[in-house]
N, C-alpha and C positions, 0 to 999 in steps of 0.2 A: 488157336487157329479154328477156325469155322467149317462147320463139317459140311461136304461133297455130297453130291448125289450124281455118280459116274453112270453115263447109257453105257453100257459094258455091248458089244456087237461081239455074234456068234458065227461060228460057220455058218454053210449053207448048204445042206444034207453032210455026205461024208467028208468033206474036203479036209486033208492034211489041213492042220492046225498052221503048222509053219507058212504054210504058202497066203495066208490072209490075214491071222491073228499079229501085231505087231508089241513085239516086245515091250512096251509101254503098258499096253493092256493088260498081260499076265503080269506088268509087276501093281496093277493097280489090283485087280484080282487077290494079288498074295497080300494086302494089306486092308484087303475088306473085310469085312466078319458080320455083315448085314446084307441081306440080300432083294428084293421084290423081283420075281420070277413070274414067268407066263406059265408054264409049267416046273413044278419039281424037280422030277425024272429028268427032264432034259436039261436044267440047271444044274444039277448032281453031275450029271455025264461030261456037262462042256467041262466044267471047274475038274475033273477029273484028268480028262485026256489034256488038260494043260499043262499036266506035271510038276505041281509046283509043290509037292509033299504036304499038300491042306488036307488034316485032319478034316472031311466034310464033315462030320456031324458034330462038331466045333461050331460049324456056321448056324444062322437065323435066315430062315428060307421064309418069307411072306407069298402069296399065290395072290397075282392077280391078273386076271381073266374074264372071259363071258360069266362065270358064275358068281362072281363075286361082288357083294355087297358095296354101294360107292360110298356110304357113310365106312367103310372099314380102311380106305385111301389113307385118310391123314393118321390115324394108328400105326400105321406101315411104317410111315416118315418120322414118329417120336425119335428114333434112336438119333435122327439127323440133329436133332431137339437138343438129343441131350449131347449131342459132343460127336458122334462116328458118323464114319461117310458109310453112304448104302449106296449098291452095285447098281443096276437095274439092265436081268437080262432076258431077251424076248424066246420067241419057240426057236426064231432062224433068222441071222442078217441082224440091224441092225433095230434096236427100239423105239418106238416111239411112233414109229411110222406104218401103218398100217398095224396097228400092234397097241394094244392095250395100255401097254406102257404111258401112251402119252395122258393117261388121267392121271398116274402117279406124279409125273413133270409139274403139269399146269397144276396139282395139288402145292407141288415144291416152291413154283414161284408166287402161291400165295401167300406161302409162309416165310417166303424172303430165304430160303435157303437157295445155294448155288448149283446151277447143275452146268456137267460139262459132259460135253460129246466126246466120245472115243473113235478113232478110225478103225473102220473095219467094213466087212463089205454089205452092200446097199443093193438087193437084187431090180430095184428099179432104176437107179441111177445106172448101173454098170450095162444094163438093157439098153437103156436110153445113150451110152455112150457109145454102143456098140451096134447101133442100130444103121445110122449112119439119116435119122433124120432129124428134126430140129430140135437141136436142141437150147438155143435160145428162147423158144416158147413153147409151155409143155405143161400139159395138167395131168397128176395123178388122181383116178376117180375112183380109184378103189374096185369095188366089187359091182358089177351091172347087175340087173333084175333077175332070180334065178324061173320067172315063168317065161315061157317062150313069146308070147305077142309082148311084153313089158320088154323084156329083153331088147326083142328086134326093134322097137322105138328107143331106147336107149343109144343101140349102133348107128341108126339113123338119127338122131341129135348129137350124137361126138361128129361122126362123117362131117356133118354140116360145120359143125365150130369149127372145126378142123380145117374144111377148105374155107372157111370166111376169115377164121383169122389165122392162116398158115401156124396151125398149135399142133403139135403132135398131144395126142390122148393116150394115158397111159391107164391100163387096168389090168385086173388079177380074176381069178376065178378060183375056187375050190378046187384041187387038182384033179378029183373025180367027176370034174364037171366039165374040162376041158377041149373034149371031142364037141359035144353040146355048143359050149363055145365059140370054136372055129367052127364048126358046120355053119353057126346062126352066120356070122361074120362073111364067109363065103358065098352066100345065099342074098346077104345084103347088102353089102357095099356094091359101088362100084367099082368094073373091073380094073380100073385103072389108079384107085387107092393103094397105097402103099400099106402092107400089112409087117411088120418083125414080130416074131416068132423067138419066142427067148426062153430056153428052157435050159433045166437043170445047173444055174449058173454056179461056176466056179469048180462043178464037181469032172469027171472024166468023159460023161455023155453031156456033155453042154452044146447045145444046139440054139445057135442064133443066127437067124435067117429074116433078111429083109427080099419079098418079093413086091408083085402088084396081085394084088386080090387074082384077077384073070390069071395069074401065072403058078398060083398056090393051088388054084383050084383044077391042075392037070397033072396035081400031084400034091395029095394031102399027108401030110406027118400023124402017126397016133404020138396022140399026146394025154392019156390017160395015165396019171397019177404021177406027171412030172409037174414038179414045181415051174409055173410057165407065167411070162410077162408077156401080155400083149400091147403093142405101139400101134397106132394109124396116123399115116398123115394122108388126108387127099389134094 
């Protein structure tokens, strides 16, 4: 049989394991022994709290990340080479998606090996499902500009596509960067743009709020160092 390369998906901060992780997962988990991780630590921890009696340092832990060498990608994948599946798990949520992961993938389907996606949760799609706006047309852009004048031409080029071609814009920010953020966002849209507000998803403080720009801005959230998705439609 031909060996897998599984997106293995993580909580998303503390969330009971049970309530997201679905049993297919941990049993793909107990039968891997090759791993490509965003971080260690946090790989060691999820495979932990899954309780599946895995001897961790049994396993092969590869680190890939901002720091890491992209000549060292297809190294990672040998074990796929020779016969075993490798896992691939991100910091949080799901891989490949905003997440380093996806240079391991598109390394995988060079080499003709298979990969399969695992279910598990998605803090942009469940944002966007929860938002209550369109979700028939919708771009994720990742991260905006972190200077303030780049920034505020960014908000004002999504606003625009958004009301030209009714797309909901979907983006993320560094959680320490998130007041920053909505402040630009407030200051720049129109008041009558649709803003969601999607934070700490999945976990016990999970905060998802669709207002209009004018109506957020008579009442702002901190949102410093919550993991947060921003939506816009105008």
């Amino acid at each position: 049989m031909s060996a897998v390369v599984y997106l293995i998906p993580t909580t998303l901060g503390d969330t009971p394991i049970e309530n997201v992780i679905p049993q297919h997962v941990k049993d793909v988990v107990q039968n891997t022994r090759f791993f490509i991780v965003e971080e260690l630590r946090t790989a060691r921890r999820f495979i932990s709290k899954l309780k599946l009696g895995i001897q961790i340092d049994t396993l092969t832990f590869y680190e890939l990340n901002e720091h890491t060498n992209p000549t060292e990608v297809r190294k990672m994948l040998q074990p796929a080479l020779d016969g075993n599946d490798i896992g691939i798990i991100s910091e949080a949520g799901v891989p490949g998606v905003a997440d380093p992961g996806a240079d391991a993938v598109a390394e995988a389907h060079r080499l003709g090996i298979k990969v399969v996606p695992l279910v598990g949760p998605s803090s942009i799609l469940m944002s966007l499902m929860a938002s209550g706006l369109n979700g028939q047309n919708f771009a994720f852009v990742g991260y905006l500009p972190v200077k303030p004048a780049e920034r505020v031409k960014a908000i004002k080029t999504l606003e625009q596509r958004s009301n030209r071609e009714r797309q909901t814009q979907i983006f993320i920010e560094t959680p320490y960067r998130n007041n920053h953020m909505l402040a630009a966002l407030l200051e720049t849209c129109h008041p009558d743009t649709r803003l969601c507000i999607a934070a700490d998803i999945t976990t016990e403080t999970e905060f998802i709020v669709t207002k209009k720009i004018g109506d957020w801005r008579k009442q702002v959230p901190d949102l410093h160092k919550r993991p947060t998705v921003f939506l816009v439609l105008s």
